[in-house]
N, C-alpha and C positions, 0 to 999 in steps of 0.2 A: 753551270756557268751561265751565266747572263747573256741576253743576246748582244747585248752594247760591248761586252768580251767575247765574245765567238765571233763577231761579224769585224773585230777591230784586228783581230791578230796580235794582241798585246797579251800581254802576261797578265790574268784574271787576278786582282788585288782586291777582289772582294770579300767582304766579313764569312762568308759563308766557305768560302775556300780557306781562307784563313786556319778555319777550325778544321777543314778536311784536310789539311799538310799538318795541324797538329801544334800551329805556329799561336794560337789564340784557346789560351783556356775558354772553357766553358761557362765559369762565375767571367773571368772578362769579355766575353761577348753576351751575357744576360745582362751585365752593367751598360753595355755599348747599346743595346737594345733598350732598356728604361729608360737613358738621359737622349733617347732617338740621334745616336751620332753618322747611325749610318742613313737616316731617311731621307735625305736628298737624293743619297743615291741609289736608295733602291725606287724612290719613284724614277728616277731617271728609266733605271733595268725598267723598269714597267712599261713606261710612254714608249721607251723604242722596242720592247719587247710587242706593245700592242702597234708598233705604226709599222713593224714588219709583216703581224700578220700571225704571230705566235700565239699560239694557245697551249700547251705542252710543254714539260721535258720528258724527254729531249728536244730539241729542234738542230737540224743540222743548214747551214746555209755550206755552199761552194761556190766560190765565185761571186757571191753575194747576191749566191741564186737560192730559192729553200727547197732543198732535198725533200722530196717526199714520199723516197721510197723506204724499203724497210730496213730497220737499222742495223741488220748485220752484217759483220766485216765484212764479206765477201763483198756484200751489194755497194756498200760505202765505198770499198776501193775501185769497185767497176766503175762509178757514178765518177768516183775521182778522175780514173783513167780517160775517161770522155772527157770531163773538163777539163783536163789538161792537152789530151789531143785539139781542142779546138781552141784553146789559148795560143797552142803551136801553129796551129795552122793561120789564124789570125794575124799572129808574129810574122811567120810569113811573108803571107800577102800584104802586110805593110812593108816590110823589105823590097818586094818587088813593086811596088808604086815609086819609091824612092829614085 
């Protein structure tokens, strides 16, 4: 998935998902690819894949911060777990300024 769909939270509508749900044959996306229907947007994926700092996939962002620890479940859900403790706690303490 593209970083401009992981960092949006939006439902990933790109040609390349397309074909991995099964949704876009493979002659229609070799056509979509010849008459360049998708190259706006995959430069787009590029520029904000390169102004984040991406070089790989996977890349994981939380918080719209970039993970850079190792990608297994375990560690992703602890990394989670902390960004969400400190979203709470953030929450919080804006309560109590109130």
């Amino acid at each position: 998935m593209p970083a401009a769909c992981a960092s949006s939270g939006a439902t990933c509508r790109c040609p390349t998902s397309s074909i991995a749900r099964g949704d876009l044959a493979e002659a229609q996306f070799e056509k979509a690819l010849r008459e360049g229907r998708f190259s706006d947007r995959v430069a787009h994926d590029v520029a904000s894949a390169e102004s984040a700092g991406v070089a790989e996939t996977p890349t994981f962002f939380i918080n719209d911060v970039r993970y850079r620890g190792a990608h297994d479940l375990e560690s992703l859900e602890a990394a989670i777990r902390v960004a969400l403790r400190m979203t709470e706690s953030r929450a919080e303490l804006a309560r109590d300024e109130v």
